[in-house]
C-alpha positions, 0 to 999 in steps of 0.5 A, a space after each residue: 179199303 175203308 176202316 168200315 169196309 174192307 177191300 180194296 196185287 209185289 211191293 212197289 218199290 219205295 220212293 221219296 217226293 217227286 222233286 226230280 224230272 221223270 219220265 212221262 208227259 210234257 213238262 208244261 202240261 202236267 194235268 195231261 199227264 195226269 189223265 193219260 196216267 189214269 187212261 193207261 192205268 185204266 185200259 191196262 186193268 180192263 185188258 188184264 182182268 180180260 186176260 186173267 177171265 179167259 185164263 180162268 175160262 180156259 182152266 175150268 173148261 179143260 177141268 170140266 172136260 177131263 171129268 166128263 172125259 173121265 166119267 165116260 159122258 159126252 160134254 153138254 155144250 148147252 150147259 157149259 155155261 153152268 158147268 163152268 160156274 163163277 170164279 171162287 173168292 180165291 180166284 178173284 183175288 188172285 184176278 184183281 191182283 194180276 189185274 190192278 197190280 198189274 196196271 200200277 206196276 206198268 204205269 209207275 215203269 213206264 211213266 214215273 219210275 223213280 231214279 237213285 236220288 229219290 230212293 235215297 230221299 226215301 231212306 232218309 225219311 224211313 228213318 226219321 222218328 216223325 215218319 211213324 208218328 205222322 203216319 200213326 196220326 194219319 192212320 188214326 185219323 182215317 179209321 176215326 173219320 170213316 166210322 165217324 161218317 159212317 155212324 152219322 150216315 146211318 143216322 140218316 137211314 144210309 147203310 152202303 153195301 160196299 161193292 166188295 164186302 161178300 168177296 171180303 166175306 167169302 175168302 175171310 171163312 176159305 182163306 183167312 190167311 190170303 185174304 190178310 196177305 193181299 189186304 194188308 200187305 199187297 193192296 196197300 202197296 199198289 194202291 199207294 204206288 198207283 194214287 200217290 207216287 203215280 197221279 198225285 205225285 206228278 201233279 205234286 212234282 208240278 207245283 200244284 199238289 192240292 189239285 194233285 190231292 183232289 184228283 187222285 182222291 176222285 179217282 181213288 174213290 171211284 176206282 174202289 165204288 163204281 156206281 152200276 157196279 152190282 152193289 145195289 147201292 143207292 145214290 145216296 149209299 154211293 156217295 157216302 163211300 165216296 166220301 169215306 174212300 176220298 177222305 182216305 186217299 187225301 189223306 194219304 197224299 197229304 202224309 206222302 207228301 209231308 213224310 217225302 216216303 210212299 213207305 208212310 202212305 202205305 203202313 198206313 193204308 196197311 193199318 187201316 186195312 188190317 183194322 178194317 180185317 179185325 172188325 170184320 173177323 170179330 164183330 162182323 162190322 163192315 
């Protein structure tokens, strides 16, 4: 979720920089690490958005079936289809939170859950002053430098429709309440557990964070603006998201890594967000 668009399941829990060993992959091979994080990662969230899309499945079909039942009229099979319809703005929320929480939270148990020396780290570095402010800096930062590169786009004739901005559009009149909840409290939270403790953290853990701030700010890019994905988004239009969401994720990594606490990246993924909400609440920028 960009400050020009907003996006894109509980709380990770917090850690500090992955100086310690931890689970998951060969020592010596951290950039395989890395990959197999991702394709886990990945796997897990298209297996879970199956599993939340047949959930759902199930539950309109037996709701379409008690009112046909209830109205006395035989169940038209050939138009079932329709009759079932597409999942509202609340239900695919709630899928992308099962789903892509779902995948952060399993891949951060499994392959680099943080030990006690990490969590105390972290809460040492809650606590120090120069925390908030690199986080503020940082958070400005990101909502200056999407609208910057929004703004000269435009310029250009480029005008993105970022892939989730109907869905943002639809829940902010259902469920204003929600969409805020999962936008600036929960996103924020598995996103950063997922791009910066996970994928950037063990190549930072490695000795090699630049490379760690360029691959996960690619992934965290792509994962949020998937090309074909129904935006009708030109290659150019593409581009300039990936731009905006890439700028954001390297900037996270780098205050993850300056602060040594996931809680600064995520207050300030959260401020972005709710930033974002605002404009889109009250002026209808996007």
């Amino acid at each position: 979720m960009s400050a020009t668009s907003p996006a894109s399941d509980t709380p990770p829990v917090v850690t500090s920089p992955p100086t310690l060993p931890s689970a998951g992959g060969k020592p010596g091979r951290p950039v395989a690490g890395f990959f197999l994080d991702l394709v886990i990662a990945v796997a897990t969230l298209l297996a879970l958005s199956m599993l939340s899309g047949l959930a759902w499945g199930l539950y309109r079909g037996a709701v379409v079936g008690a009112e046909a039942a209830g109205q006395g009229t035989p169940l038209d099979t050939n138009a079932l289809a329709q009759q079932l319809g597409q999942p509202g703005p609340l239900a695919q929320i709630l899928m992308a939170l099962f789903a892509t929480g779902g995948a952060a939270l399993l891949v951060y148990v499994l392959r680099r859950r943080a030990d006690a020396g990490e969590r105390r780290a972290s809460l040492q570095a809650v606590q120090r002053p120069a925390t908030w402010g690199w986080t503020l800096l940082v958070a400005t930062g990101v909502v200056i430098g999407s609208n910057l590169i929004a703004f000269l786009s435009k310029q250009a004739g480029i005008e993105p429709v970022p892939t989730n901005l109907r869905l943002m559009e639809e829940a902010l009149v259902q469920f204003p309440a929600f969409l805020a909840i999962f936008a600036i409290l929960l996103a924020p939270a598995y996103e950063e557990l997922l791009f910066r403790r996970v994928l950037f953290g063990r190549l930072w853990k490695a000795g090699r964070p630049w490379l760690g701030l360029v691959l996960s700010s690619v992934a965290f890019a792509l994962i949020h603006e998937v090309p074909g994905a129904g935006s009708g988004n030109g290659p150019w239009e593409i581009t300039q998201l990936w731009l905006v969401y890439g700028g954001m994720g390297a900037a996270f990594a780098w205050l993850y890594q300056r602060t040594g606490t996931l809680w600064a990246p995520i207050a300030a993924h959260a401020l972005n967000n709710a930033i974002a909400l605002g404009a889109l609440m009250f002026l209808g920028i996007h």
